[in-house]
mmJSON file of the N, C-alpha and C atoms, coordinates in Angstrom:
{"data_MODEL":{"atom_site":{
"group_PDB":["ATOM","ATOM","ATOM","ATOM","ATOM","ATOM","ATOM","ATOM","ATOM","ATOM","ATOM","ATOM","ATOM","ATOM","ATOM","ATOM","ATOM","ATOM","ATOM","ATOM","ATOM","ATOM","ATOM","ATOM","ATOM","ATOM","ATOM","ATOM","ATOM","ATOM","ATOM","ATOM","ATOM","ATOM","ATOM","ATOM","ATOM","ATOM","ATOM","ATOM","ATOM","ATOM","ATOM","ATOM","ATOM","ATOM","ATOM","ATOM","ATOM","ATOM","ATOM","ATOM","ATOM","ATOM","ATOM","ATOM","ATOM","ATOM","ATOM","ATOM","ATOM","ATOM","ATOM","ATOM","ATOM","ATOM","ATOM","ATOM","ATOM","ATOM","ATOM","ATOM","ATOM","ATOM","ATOM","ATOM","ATOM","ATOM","ATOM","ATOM","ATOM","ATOM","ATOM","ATOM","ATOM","ATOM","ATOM","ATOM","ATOM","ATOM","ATOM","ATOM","ATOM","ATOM","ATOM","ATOM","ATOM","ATOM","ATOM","ATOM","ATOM","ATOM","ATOM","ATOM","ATOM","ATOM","ATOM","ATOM","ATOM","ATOM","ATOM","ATOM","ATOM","ATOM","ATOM","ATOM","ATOM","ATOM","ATOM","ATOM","ATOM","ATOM","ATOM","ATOM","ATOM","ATOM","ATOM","ATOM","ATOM","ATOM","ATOM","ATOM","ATOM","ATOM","ATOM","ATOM","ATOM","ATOM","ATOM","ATOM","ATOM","ATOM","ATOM","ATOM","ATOM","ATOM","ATOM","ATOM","ATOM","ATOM","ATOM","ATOM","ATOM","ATOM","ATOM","ATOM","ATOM","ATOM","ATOM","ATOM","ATOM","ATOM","ATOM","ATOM","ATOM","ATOM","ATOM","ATOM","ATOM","ATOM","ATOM","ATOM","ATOM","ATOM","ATOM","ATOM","ATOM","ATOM","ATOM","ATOM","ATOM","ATOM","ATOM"],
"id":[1,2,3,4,5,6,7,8,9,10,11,12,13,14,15,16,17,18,19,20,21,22,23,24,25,26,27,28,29,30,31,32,33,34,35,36,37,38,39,40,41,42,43,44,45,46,47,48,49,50,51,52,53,54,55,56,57,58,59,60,61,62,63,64,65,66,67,68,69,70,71,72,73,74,75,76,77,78,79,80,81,82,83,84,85,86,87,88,89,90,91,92,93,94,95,96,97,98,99,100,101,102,103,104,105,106,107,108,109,110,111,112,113,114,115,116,117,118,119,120,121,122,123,124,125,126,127,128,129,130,131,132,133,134,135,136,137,138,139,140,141,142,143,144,145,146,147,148,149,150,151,152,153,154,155,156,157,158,159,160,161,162,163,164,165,166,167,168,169,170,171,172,173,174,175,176,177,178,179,180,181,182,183],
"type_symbol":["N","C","C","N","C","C","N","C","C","N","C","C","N","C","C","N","C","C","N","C","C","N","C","C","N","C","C","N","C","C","N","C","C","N","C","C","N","C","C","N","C","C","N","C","C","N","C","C","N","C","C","N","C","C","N","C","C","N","C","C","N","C","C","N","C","C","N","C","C","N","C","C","N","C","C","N","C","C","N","C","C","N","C","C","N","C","C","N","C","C","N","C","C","N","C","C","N","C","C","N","C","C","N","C","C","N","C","C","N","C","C","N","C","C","N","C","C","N","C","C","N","C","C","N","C","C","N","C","C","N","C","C","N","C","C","N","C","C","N","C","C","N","C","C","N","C","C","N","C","C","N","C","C","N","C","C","N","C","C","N","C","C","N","C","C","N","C","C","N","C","C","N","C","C","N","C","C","N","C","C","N","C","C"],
"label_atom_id":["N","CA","C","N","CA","C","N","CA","C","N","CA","C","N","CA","C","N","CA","C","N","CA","C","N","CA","C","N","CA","C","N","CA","C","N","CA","C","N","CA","C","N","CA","C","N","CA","C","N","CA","C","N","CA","C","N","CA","C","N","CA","C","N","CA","C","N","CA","C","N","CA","C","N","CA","C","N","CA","C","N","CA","C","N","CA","C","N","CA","C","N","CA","C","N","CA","C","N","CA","C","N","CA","C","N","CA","C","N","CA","C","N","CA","C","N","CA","C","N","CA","C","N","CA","C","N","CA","C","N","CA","C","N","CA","C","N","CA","C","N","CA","C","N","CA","C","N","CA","C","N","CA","C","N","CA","C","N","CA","C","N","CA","C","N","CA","C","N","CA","C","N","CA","C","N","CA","C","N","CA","C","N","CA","C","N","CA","C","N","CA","C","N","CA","C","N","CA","C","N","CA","C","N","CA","C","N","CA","C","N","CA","C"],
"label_alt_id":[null,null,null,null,null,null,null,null,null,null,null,null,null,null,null,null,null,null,null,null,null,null,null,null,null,null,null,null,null,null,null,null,null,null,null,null,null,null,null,null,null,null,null,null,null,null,null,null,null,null,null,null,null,null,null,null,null,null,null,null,null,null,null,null,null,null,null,null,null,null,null,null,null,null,null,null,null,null,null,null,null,null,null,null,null,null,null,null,null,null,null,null,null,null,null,null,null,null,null,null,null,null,null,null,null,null,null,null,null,null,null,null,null,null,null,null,null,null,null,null,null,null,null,null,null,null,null,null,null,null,null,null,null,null,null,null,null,null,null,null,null,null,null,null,null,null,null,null,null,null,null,null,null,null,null,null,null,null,null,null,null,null,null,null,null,null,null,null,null,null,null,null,null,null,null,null,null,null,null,null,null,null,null],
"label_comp_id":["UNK","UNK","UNK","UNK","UNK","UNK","UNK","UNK","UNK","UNK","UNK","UNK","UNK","UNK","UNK","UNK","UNK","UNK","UNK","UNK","UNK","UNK","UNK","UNK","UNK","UNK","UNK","UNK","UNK","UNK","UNK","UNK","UNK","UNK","UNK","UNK","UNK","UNK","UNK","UNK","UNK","UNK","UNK","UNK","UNK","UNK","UNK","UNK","UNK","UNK","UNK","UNK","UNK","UNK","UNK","UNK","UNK","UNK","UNK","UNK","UNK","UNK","UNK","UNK","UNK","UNK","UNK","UNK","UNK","UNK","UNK","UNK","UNK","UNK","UNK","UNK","UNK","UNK","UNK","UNK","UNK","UNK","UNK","UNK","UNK","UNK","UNK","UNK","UNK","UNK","UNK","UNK","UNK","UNK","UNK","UNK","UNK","UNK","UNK","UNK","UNK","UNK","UNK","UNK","UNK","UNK","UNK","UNK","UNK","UNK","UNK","UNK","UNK","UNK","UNK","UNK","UNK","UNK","UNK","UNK","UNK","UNK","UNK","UNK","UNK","UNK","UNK","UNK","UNK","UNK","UNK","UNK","UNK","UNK","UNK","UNK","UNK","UNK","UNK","UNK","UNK","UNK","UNK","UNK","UNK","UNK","UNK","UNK","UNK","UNK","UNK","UNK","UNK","UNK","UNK","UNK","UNK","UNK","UNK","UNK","UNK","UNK","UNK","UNK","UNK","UNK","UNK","UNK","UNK","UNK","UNK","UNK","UNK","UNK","UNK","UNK","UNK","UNK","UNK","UNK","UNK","UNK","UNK"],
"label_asym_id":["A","A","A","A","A","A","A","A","A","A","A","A","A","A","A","A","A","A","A","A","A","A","A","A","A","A","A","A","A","A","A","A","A","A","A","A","A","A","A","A","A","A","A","A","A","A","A","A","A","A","A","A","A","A","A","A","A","A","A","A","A","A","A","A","A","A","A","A","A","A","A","A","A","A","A","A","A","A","A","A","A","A","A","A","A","A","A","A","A","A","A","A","A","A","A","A","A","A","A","A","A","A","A","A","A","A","A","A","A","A","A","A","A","A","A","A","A","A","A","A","A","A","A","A","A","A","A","A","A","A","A","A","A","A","A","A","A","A","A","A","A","A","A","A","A","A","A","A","A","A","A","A","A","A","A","A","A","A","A","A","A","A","A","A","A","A","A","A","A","A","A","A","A","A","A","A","A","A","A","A","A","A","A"],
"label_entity_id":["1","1","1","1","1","1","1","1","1","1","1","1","1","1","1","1","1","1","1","1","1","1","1","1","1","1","1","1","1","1","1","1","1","1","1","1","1","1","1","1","1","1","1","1","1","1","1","1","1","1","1","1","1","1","1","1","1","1","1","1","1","1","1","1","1","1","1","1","1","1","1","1","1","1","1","1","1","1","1","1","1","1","1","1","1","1","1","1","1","1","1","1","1","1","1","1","1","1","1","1","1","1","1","1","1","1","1","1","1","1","1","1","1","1","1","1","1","1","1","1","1","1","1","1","1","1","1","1","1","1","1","1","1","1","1","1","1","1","1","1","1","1","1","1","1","1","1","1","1","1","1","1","1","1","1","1","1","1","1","1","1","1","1","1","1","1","1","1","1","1","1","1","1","1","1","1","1","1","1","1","1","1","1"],
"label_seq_id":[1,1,1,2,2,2,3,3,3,4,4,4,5,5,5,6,6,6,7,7,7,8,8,8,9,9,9,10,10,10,11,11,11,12,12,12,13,13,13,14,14,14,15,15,15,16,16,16,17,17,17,18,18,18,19,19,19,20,20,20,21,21,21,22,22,22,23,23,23,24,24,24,25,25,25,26,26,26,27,27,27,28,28,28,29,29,29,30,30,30,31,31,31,32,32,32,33,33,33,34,34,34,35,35,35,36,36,36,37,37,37,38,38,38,39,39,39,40,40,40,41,41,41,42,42,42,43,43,43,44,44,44,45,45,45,46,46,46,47,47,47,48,48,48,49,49,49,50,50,50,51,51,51,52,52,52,53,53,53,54,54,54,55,55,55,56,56,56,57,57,57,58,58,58,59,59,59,60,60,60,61,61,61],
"pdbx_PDB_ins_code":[null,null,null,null,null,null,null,null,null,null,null,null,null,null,null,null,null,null,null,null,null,null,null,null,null,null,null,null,null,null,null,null,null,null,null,null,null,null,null,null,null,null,null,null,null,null,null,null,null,null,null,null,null,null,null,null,null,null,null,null,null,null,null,null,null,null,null,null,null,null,null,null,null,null,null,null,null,null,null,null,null,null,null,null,null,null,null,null,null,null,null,null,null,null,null,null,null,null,null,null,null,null,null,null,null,null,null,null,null,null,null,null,null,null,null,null,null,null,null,null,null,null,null,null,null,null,null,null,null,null,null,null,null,null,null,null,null,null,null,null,null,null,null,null,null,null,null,null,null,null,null,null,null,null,null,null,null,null,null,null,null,null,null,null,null,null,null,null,null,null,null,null,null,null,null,null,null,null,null,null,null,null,null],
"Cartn_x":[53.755,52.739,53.412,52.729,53.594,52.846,53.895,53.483,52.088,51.365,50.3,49.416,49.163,48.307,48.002,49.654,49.841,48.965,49.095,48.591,46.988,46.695,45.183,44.73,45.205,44.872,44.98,45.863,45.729,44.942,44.472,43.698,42.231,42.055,40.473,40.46,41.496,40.929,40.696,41.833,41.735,40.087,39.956,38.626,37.32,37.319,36.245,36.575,37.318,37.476,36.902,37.195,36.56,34.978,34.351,33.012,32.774,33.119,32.488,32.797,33.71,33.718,32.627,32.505,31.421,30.029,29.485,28.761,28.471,29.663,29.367,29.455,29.925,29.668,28.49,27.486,26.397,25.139,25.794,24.811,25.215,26.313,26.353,25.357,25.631,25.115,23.227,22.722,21.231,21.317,22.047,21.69,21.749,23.049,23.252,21.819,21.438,20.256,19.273,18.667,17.678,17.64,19.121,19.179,19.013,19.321,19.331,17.759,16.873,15.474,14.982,15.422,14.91,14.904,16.18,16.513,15.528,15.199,14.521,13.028,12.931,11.351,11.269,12.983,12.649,12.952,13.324,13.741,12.185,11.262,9.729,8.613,9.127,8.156,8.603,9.772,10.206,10.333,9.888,9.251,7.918,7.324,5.52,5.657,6.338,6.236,6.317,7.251,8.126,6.897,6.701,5.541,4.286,3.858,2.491,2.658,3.782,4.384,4.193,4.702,5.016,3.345,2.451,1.049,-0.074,0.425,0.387,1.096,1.628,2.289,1.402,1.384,0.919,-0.328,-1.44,-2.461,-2.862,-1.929,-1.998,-1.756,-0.99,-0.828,-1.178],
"Cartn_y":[2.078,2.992,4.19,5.038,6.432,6.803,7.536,7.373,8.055,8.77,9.575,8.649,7.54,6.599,5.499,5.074,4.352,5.311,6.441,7.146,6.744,7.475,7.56,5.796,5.128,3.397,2.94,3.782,3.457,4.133,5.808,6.012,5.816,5.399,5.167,3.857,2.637,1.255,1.663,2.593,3.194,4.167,4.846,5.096,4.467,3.579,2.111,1.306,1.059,0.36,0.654,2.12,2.812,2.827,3.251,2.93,2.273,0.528,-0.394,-1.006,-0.253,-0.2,0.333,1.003,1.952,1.689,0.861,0.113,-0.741,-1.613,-2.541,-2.595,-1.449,-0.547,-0.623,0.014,0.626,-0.868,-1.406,-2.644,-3.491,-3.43,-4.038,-3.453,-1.685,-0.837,-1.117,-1.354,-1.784,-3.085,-4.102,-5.17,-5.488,-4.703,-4.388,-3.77,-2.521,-1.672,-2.835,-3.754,-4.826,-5.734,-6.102,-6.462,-6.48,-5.25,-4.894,-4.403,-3.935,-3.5,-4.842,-6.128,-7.625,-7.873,-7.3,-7.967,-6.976,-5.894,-4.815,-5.387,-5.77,-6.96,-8.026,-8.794,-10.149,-9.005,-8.768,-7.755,-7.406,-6.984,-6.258,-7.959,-8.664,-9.736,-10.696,-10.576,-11.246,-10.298,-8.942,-8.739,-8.338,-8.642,-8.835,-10.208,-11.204,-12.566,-12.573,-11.882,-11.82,-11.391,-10.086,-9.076,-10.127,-10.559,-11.652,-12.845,-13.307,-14.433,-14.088,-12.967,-12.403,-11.849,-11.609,-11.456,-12.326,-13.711,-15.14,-15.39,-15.361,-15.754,-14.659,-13.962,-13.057,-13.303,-13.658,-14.3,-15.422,-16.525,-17.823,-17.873,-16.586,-16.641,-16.488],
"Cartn_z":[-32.875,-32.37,-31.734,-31.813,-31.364,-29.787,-29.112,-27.654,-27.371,-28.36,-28.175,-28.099,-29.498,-29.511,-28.356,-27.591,-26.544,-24.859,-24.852,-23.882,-23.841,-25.646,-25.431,-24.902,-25.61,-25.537,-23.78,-23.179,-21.677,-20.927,-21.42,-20.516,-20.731,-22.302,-22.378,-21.448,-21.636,-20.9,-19.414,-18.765,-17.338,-17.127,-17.716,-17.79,-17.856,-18.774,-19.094,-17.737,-17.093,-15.97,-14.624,-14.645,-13.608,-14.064,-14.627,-15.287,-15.077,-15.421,-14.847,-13.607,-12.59,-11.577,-10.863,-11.366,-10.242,-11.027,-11.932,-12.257,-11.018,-10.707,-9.968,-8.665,-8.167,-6.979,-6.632,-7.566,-7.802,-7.132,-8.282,-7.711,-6.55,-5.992,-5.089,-3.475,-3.952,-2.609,-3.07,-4.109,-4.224,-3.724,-3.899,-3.428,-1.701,-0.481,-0.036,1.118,0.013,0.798,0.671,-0.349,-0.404,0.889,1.115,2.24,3.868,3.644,5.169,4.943,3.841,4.064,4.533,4.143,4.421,5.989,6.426,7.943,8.959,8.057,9.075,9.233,8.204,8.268,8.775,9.177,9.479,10.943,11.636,13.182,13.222,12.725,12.79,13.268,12.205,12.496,13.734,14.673,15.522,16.733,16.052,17.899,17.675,16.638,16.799,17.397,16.687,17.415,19.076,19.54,20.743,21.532,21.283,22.185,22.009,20.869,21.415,21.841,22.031,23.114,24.32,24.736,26.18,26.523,25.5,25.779,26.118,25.332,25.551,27.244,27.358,28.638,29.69,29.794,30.781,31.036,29.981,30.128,30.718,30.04,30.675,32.624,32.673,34.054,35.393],
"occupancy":[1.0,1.0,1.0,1.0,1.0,1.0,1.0,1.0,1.0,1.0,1.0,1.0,1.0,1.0,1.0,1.0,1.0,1.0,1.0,1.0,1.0,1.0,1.0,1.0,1.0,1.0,1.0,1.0,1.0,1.0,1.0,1.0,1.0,1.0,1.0,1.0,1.0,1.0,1.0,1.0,1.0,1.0,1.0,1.0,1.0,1.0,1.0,1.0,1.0,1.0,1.0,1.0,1.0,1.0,1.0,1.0,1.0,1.0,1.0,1.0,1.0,1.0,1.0,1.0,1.0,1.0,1.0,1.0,1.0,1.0,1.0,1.0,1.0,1.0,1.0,1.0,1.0,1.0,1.0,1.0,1.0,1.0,1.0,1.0,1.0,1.0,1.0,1.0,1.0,1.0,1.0,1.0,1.0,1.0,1.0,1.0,1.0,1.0,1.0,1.0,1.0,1.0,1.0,1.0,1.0,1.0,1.0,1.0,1.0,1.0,1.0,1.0,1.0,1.0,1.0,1.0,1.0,1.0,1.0,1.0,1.0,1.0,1.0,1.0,1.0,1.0,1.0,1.0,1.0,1.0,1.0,1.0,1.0,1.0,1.0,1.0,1.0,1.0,1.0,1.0,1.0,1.0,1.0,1.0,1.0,1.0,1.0,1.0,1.0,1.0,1.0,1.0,1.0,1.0,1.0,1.0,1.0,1.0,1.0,1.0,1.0,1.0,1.0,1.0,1.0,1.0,1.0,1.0,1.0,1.0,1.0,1.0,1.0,1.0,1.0,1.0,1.0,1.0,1.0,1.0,1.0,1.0,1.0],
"B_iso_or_equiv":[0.0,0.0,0.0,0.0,0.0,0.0,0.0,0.0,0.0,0.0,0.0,0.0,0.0,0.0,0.0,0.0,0.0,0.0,0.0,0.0,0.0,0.0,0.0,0.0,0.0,0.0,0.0,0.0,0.0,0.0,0.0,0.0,0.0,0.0,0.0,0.0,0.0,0.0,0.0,0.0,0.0,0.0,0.0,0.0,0.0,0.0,0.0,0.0,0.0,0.0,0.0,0.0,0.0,0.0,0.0,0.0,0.0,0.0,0.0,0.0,0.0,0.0,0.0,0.0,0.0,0.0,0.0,0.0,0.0,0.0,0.0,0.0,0.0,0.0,0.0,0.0,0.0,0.0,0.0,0.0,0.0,0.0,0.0,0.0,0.0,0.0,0.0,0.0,0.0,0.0,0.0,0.0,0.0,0.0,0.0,0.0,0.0,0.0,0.0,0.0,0.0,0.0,0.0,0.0,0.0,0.0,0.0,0.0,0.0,0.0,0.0,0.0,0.0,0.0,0.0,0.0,0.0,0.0,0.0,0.0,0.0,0.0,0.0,0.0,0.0,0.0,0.0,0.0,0.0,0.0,0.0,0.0,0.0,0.0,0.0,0.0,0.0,0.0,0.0,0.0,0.0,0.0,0.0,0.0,0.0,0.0,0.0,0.0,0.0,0.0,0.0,0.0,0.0,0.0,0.0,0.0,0.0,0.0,0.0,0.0,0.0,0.0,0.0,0.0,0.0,0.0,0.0,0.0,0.0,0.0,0.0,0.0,0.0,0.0,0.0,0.0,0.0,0.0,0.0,0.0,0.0,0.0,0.0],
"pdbx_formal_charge":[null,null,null,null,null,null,null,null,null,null,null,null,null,null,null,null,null,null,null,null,null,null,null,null,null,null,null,null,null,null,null,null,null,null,null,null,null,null,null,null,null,null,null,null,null,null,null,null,null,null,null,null,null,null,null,null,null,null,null,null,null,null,null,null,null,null,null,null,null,null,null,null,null,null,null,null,null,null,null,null,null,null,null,null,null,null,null,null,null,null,null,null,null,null,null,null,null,null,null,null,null,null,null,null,null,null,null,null,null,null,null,null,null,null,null,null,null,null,null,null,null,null,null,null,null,null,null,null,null,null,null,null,null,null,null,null,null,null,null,null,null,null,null,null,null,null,null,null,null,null,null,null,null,null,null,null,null,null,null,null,null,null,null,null,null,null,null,null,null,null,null,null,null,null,null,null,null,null,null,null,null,null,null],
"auth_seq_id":[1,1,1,2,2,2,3,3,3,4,4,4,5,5,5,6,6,6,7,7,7,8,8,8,9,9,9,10,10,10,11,11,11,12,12,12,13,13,13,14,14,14,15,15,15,16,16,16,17,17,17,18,18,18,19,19,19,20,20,20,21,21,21,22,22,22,23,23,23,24,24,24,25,25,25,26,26,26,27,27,27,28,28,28,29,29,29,30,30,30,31,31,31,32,32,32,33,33,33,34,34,34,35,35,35,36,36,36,37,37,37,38,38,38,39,39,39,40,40,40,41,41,41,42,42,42,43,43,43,44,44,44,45,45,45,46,46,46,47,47,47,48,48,48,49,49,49,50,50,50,51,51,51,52,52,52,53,53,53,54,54,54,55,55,55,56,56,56,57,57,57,58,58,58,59,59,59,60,60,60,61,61,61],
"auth_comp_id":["UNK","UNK","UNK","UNK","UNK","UNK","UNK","UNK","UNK","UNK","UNK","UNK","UNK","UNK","UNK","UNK","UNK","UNK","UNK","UNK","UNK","UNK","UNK","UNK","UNK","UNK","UNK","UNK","UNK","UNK","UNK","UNK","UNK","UNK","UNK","UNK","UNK","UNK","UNK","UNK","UNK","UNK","UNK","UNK","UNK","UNK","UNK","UNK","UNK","UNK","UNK","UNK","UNK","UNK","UNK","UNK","UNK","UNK","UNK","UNK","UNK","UNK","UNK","UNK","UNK","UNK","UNK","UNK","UNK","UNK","UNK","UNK","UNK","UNK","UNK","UNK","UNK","UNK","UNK","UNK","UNK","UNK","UNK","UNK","UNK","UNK","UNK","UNK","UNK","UNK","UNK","UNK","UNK","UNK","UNK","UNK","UNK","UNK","UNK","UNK","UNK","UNK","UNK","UNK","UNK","UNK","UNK","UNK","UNK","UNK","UNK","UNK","UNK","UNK","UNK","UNK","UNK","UNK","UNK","UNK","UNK","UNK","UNK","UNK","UNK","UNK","UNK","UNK","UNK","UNK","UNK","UNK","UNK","UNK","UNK","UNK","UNK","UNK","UNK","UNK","UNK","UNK","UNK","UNK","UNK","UNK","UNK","UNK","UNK","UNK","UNK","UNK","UNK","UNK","UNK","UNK","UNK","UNK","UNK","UNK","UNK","UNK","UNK","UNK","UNK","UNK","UNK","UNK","UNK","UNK","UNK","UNK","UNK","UNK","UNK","UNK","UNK","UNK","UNK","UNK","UNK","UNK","UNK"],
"auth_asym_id":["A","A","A","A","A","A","A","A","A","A","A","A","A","A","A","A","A","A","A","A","A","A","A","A","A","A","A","A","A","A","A","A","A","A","A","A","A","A","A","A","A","A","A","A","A","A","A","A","A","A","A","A","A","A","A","A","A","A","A","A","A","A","A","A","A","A","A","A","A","A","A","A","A","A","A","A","A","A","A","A","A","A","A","A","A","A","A","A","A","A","A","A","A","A","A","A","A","A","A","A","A","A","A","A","A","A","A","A","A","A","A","A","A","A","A","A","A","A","A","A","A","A","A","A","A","A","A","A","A","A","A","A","A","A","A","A","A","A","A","A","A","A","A","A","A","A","A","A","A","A","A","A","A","A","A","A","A","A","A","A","A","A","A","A","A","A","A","A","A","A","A","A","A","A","A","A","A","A","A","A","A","A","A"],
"auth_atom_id":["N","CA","C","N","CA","C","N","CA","C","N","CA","C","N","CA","C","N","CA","C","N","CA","C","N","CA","C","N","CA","C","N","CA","C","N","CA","C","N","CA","C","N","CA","C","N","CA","C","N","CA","C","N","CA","C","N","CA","C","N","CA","C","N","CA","C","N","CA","C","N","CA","C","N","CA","C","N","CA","C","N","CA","C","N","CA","C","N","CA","C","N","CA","C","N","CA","C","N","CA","C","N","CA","C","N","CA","C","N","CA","C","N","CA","C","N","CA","C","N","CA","C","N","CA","C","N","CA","C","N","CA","C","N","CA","C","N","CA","C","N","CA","C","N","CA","C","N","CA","C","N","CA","C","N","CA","C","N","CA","C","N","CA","C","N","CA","C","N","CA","C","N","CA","C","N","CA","C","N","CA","C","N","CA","C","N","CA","C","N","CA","C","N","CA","C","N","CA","C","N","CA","C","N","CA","C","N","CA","C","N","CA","C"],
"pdbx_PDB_model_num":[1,1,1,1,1,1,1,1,1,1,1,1,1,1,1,1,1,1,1,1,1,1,1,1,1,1,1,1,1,1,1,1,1,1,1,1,1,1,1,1,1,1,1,1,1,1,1,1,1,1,1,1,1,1,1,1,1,1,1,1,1,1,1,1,1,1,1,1,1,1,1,1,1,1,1,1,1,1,1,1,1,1,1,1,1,1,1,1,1,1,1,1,1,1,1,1,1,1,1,1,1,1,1,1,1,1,1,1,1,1,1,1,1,1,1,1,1,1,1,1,1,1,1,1,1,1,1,1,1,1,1,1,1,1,1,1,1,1,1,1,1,1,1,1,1,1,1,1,1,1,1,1,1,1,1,1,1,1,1,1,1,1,1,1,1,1,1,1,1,1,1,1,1,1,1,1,1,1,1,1,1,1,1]
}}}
């Protein structure tokens, strides 16, 4: 093989690599943002819980 063919053959795989690098980048930062949108809902429903506990309590008292 002549060194031209050897170049192109390394930088297309170096190229295709990065591609599906940042493919999987990609989905990791969606799965990532899914997440933390989850914890911001479970943080929302545990101080509705919290605040009508402490509304509960204040009553009973």
């Amino acid at each position: 093989m002549s060194v031209e063919v050897i170049v192109y053959l390394l930088t297309t795989m170096v190229l295709l690599g990065f591609g599906f690098g940042g493919i999987r980048l990609y989905q990791i930062r969606k799965s990532l943002e899914r997440q933390v949108i989850q914890n911001m809902d479970i943080i929302l429903l545990l101080r509705t819980q919290n605040s009508h506990l402490e509304q509960l309590k204040r009553e009973s008292l």
